[in-house]
LONUVO-328400 format. One record per atom (N, C-alpha, C): atom name; x, y, z. Coordinates in Angstrom, 3 decimals, always signed. Example, Ala and Ser with C-alpha at 12.3 -4.5 7.8 and 13.67 -1.06 7.14 Angstrom:
<recs>
    a         px         py         pz
    N    +13.190     -5.690     +7.800
   CA    +12.300     -4.500     +7.800
    C    +13.200     -3.300     +7.800
    N    +12.850     -2.250     +7.080
   CA    +13.670     -1.060     +7.140
    C    +12.900     +0.030     +7.870
</recs>
This chain:
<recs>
    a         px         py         pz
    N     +9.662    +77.867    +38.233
   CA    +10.112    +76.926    +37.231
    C    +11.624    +76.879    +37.258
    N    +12.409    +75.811    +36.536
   CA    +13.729    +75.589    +36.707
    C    +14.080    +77.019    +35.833
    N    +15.552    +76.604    +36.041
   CA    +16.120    +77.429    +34.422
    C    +15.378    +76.658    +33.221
    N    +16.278    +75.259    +33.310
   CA    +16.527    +74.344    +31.792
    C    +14.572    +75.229    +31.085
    N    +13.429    +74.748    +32.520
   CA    +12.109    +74.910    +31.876
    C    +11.680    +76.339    +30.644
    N    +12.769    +77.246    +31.587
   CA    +12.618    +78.632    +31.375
    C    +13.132    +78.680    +29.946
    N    +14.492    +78.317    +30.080
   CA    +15.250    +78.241    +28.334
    C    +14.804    +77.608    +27.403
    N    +13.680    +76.489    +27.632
   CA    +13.432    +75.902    +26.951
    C    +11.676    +76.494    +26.153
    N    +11.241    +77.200    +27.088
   CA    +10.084    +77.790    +26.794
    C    +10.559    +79.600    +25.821
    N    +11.615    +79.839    +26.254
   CA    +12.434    +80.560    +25.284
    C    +12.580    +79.990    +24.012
    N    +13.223    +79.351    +23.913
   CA    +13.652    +78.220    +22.748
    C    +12.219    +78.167    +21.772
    N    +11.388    +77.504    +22.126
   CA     +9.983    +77.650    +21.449
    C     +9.507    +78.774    +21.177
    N     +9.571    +79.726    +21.837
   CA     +8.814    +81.051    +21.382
    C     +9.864    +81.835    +20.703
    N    +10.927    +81.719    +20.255
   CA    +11.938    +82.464    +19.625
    C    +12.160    +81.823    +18.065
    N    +11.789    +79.990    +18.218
   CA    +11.705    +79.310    +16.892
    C     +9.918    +79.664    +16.136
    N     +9.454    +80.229    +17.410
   CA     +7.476    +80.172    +16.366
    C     +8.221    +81.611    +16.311
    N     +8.527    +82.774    +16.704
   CA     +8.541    +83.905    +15.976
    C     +9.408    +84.112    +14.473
    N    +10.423    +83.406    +14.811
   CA    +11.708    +83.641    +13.954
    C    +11.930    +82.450    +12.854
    N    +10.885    +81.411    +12.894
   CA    +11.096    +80.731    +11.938
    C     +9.773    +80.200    +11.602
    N     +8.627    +79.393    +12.411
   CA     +7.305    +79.548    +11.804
    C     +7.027    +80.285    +11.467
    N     +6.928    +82.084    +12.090
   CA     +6.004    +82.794    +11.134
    C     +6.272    +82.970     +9.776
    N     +7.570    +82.974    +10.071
   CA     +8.071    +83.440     +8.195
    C     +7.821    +82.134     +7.279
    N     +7.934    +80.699     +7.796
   CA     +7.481    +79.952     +6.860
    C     +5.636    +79.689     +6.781
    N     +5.186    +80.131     +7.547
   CA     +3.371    +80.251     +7.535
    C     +2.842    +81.762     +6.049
    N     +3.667    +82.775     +6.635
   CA     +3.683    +83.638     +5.770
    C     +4.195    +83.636     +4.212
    N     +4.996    +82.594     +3.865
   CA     +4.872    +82.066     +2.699
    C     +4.250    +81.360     +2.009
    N     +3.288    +80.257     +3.241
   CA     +2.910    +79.527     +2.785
    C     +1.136    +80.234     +2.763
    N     +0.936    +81.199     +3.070
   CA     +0.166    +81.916     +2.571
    C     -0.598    +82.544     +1.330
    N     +1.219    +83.199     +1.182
   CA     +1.240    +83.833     -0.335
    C     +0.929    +82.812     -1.199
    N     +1.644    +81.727     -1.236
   CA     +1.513    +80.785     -2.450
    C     +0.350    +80.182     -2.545
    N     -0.198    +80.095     -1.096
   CA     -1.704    +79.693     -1.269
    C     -2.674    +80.611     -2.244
    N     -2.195    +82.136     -1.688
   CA     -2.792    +82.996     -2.255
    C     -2.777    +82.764     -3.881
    N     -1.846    +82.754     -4.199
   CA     -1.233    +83.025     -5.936
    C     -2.114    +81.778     -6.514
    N     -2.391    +80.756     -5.764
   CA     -3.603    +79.503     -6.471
    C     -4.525    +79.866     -7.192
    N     -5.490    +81.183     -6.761
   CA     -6.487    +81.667     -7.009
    C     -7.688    +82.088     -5.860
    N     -8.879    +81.569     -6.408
   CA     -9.792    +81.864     -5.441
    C    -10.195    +80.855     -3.766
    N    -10.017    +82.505     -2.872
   CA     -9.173    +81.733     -2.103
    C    -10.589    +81.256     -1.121
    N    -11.543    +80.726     -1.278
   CA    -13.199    +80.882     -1.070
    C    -13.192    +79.227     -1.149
    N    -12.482    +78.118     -2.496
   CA    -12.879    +77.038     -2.212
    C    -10.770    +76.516     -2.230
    N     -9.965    +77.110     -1.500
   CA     -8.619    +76.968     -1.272
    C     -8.485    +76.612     -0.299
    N     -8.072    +75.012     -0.048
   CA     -7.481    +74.083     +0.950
    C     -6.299    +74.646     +1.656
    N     -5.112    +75.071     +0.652
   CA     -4.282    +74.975     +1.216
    C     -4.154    +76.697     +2.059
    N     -5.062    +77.529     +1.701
   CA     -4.724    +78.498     +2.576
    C     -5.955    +78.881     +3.454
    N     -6.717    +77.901     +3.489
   CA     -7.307    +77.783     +4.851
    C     -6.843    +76.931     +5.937
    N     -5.802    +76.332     +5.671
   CA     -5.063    +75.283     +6.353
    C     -4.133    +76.082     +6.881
    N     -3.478    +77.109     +5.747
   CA     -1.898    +77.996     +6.594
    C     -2.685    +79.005     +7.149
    N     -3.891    +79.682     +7.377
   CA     -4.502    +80.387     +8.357
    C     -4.898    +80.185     +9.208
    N     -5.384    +78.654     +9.093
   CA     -5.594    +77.582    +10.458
    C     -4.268    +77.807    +11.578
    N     -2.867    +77.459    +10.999
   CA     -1.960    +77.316    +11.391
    C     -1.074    +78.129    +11.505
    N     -1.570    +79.788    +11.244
   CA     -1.642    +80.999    +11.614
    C     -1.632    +81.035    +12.945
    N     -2.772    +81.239    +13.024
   CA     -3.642    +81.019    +14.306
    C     -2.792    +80.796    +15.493
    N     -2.972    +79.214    +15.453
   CA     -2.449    +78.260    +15.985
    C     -1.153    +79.322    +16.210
    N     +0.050    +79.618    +15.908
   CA     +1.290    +79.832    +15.946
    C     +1.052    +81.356    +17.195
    N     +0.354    +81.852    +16.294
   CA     -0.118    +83.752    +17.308
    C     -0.587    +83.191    +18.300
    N     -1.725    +82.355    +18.805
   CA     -1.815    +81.814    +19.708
    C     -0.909    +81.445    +20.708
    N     +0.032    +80.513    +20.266
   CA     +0.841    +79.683    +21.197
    C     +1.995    +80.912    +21.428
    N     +2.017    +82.190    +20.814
   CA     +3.199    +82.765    +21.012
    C     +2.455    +83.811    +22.031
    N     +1.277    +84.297    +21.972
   CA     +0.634    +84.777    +23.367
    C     +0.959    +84.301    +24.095
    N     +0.678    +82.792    +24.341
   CA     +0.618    +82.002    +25.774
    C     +2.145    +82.009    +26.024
    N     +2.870    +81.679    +25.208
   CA     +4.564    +81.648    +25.745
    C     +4.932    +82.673    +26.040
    N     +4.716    +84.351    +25.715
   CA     +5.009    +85.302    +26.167
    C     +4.169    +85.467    +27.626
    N     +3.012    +84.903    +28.105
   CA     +2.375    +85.170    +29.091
    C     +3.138    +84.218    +30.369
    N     +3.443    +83.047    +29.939
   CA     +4.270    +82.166    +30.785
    C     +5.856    +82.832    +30.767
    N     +6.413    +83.149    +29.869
   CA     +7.919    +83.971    +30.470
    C     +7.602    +84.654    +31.285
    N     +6.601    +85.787    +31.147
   CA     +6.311    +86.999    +32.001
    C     +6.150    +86.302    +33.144
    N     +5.433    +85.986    +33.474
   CA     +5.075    +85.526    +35.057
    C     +5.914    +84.736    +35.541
    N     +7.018    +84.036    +35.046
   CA     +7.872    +82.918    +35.175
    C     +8.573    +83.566    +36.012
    N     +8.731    +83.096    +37.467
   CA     +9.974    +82.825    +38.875
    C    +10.913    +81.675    +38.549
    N    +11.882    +81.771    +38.278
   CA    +13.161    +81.078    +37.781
    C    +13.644    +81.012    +39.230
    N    +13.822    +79.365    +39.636
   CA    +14.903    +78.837    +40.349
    C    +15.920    +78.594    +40.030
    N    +17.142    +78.604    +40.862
   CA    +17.868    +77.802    +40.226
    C    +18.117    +76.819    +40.983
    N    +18.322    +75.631    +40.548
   CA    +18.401    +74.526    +41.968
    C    +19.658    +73.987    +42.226
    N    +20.969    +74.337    +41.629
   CA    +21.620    +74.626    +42.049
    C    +22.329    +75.220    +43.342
    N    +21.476    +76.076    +43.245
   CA    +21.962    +77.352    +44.659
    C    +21.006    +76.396    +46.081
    N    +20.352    +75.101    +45.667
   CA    +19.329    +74.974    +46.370
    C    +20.094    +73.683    +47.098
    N    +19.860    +73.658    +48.582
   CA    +20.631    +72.149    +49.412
    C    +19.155    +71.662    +50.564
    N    +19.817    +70.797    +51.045
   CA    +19.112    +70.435    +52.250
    C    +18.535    +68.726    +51.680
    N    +18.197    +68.515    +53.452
   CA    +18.170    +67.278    +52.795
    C    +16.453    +66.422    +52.704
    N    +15.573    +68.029    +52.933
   CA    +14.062    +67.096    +52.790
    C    +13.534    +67.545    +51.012
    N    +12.705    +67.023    +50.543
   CA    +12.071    +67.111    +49.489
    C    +11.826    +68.548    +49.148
    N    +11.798    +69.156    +48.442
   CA    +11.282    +70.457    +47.876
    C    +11.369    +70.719    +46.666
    N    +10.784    +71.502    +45.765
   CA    +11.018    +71.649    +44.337
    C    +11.817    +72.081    +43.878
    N    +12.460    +71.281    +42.961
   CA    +13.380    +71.139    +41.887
    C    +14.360    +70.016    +42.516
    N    +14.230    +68.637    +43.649
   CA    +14.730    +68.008    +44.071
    C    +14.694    +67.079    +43.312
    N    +15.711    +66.218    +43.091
   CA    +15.477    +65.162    +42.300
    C    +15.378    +63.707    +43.614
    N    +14.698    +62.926    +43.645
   CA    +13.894    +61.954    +44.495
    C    +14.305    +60.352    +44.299
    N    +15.009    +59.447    +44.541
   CA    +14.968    +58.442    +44.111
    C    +14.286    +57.756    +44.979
    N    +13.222    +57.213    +44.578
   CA    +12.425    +56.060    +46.098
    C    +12.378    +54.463    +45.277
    N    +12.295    +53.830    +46.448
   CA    +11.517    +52.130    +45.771
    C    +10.268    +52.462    +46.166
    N     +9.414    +51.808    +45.315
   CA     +8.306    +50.904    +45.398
    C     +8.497    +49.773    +46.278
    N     +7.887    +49.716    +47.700
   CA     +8.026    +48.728    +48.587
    C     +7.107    +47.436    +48.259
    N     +6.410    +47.486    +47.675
   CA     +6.050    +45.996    +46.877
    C     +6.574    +45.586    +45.788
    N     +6.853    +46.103    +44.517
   CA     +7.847    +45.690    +43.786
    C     +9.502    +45.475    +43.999
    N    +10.105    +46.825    +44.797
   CA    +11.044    +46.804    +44.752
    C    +11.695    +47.606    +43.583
    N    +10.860    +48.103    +42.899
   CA    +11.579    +49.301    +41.662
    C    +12.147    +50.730    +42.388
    N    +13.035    +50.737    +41.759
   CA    +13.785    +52.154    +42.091
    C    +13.523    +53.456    +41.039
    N    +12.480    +54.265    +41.378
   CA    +12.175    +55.461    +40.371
    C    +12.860    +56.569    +40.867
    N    +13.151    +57.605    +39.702
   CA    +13.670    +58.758    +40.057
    C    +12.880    +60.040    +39.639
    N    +12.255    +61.054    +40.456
   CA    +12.119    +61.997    +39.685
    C    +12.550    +63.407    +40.472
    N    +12.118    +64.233    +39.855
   CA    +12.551    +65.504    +39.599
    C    +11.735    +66.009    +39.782
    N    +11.267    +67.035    +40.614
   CA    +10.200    +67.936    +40.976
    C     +9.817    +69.268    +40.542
    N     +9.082    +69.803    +39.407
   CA     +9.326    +70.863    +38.532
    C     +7.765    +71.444    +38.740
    N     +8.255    +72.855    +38.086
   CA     +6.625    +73.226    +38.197
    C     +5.293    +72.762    +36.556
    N     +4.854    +72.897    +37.154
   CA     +3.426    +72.434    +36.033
    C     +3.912    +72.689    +34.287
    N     +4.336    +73.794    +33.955
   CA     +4.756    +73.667    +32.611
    C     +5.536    +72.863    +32.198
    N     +6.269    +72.360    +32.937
   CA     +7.523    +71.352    +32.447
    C     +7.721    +70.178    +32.909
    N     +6.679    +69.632    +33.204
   CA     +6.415    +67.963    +33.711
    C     +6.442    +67.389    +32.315
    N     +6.861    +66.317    +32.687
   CA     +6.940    +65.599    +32.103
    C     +7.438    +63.890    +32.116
    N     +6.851    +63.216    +32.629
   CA     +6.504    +61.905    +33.185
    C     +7.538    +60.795    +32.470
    N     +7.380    +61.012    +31.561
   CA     +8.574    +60.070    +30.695
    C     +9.950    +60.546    +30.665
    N    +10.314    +61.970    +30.938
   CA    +11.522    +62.149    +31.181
    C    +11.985    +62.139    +33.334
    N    +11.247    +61.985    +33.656
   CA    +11.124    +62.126    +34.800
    C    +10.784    +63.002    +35.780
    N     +9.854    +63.766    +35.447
   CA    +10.053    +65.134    +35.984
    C     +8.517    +65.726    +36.027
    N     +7.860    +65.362    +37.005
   CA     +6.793    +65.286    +37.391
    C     +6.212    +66.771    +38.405
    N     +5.224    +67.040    +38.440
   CA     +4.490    +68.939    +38.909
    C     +4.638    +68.478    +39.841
    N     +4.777    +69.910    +40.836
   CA     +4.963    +70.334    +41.777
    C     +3.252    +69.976    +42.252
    N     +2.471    +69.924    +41.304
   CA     +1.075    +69.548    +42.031
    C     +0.654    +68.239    +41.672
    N     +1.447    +67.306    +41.592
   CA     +0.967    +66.257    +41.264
    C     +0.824    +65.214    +42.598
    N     -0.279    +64.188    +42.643
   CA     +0.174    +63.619    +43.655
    C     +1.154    +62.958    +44.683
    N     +2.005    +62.449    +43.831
   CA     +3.129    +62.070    +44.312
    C     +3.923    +62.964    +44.911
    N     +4.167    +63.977    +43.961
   CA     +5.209    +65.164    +44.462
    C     +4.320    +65.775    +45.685
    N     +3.721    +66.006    +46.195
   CA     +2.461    +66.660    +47.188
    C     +2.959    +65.474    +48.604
    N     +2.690    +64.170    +48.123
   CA     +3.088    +63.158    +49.103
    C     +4.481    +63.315    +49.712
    N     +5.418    +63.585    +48.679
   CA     +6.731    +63.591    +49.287
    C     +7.370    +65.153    +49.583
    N     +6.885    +66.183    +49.104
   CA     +7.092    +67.593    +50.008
    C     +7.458    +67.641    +51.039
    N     +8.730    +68.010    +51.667
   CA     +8.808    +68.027    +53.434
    C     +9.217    +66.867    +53.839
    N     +9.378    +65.591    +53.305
   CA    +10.038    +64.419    +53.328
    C    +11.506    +64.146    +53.207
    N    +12.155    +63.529    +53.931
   CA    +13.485    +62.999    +54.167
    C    +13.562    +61.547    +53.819
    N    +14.849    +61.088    +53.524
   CA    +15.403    +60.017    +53.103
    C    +15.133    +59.166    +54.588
    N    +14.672    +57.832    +53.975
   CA    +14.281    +56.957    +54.860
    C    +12.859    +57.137    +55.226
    N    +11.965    +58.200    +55.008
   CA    +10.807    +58.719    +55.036
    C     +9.777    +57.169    +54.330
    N     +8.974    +57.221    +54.362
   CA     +7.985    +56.698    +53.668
    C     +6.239    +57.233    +53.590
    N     +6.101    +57.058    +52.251
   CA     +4.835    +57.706    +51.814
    C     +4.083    +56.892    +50.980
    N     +2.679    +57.001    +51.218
   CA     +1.694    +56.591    +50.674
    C     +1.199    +57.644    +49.385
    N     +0.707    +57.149    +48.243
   CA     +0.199    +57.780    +47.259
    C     -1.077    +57.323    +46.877
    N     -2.001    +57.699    +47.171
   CA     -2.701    +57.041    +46.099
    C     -2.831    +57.229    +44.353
    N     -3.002    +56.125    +43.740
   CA     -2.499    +55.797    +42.279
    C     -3.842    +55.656    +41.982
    N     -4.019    +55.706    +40.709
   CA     -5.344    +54.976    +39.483
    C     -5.571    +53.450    +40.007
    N     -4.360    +52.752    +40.301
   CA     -4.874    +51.405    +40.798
    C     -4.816    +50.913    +42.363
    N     -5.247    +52.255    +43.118
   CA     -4.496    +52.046    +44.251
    C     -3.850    +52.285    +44.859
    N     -3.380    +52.533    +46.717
   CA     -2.618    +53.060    +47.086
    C     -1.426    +52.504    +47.034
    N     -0.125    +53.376    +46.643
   CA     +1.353    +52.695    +46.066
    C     +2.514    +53.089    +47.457
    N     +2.820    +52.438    +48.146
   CA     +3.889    +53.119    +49.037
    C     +5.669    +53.094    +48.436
    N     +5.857    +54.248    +48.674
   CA     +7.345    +54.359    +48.779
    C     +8.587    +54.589    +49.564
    N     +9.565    +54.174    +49.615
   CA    +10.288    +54.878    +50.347
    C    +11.782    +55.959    +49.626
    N    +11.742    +56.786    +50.670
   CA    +12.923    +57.852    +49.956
    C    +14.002    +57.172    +50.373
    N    +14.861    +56.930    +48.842
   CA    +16.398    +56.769    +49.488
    C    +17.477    +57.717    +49.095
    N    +16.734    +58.989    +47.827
   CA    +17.812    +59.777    +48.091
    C    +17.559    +61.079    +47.289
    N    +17.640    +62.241    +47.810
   CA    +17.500    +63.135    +47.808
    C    +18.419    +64.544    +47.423
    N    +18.592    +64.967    +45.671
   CA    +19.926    +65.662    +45.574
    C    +19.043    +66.666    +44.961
    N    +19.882    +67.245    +44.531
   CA    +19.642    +69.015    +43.979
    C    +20.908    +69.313    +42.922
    N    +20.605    +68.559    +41.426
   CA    +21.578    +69.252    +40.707
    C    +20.544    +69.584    +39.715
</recs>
């Protein structure tokens, strides 16, 4: 995974320890202080969302742990590899997309930044500028070509 992915999966598991739990744990008590807590909405809802929080802070401690941090920075050359950022056209439209090649936790399609196992990124692996690749898409096979290939 990048850094930014790494800091940012930090970032989340440092705000659910250090600031959800303590506001879940209040919102407990006060549930509690309602009364009987057998037909109590609101603190079967903040135990719901208990849960939920211990949960997601397992899984974020299980993803730091195992997490291999690139930095892509330190990273050059001029064929495709992960953490490359990609600009190709669409040779039937003519659109110019850009993305960013990241691993699976930190895709994310609308910011540009699409898995290391996704089709596209799989298509262009090992690819050079001026290269062209076929994808197949949901509607079809989409060809592209690489026009440029950086690493910041």
């Amino acid at each position: 995974m990048t850094a930014g992915g790494f800091q940012a999966l930090e970032e989340e598991l440092n705000k659910l320890k250090n600031v959800e739990r303590h506001s879940i744990i209040r919102a407990i008590a006060e549930a509690r202080a309602h009364g009987d807590l057998s037909e109590n909405a609101e603190y079967h809802a903040a135990k719901e969302r208990q849960a939920f929080i211990e949960g997601r802070v397992m899984e974020l401690e299980d993803q730091i742990g195992r997490a291999e941090v690139i930095d892509i920075a330190k990273l050059s050359g001029g064929s495709v590899k992960f953490g490359a950022t990609v600009t190709l056209v669409d040779e039937d439209t003519d659109a110019e997309k850009t993305y960013q090649i990241v691993g699976d936790l930190e895709a994310d399609a609308k910011l540009g930044r699409i898995s290391l196992s996704s089709p596209i990124a799989r298509a262009l692996i090992g690819k050079t500028v001026g290269d062209t690749v076929e994808v197949a898409a949901p509607g079809g096979a989409r060809s592209y070509e690489i026009l440029k290939v950086e690493f910041r």
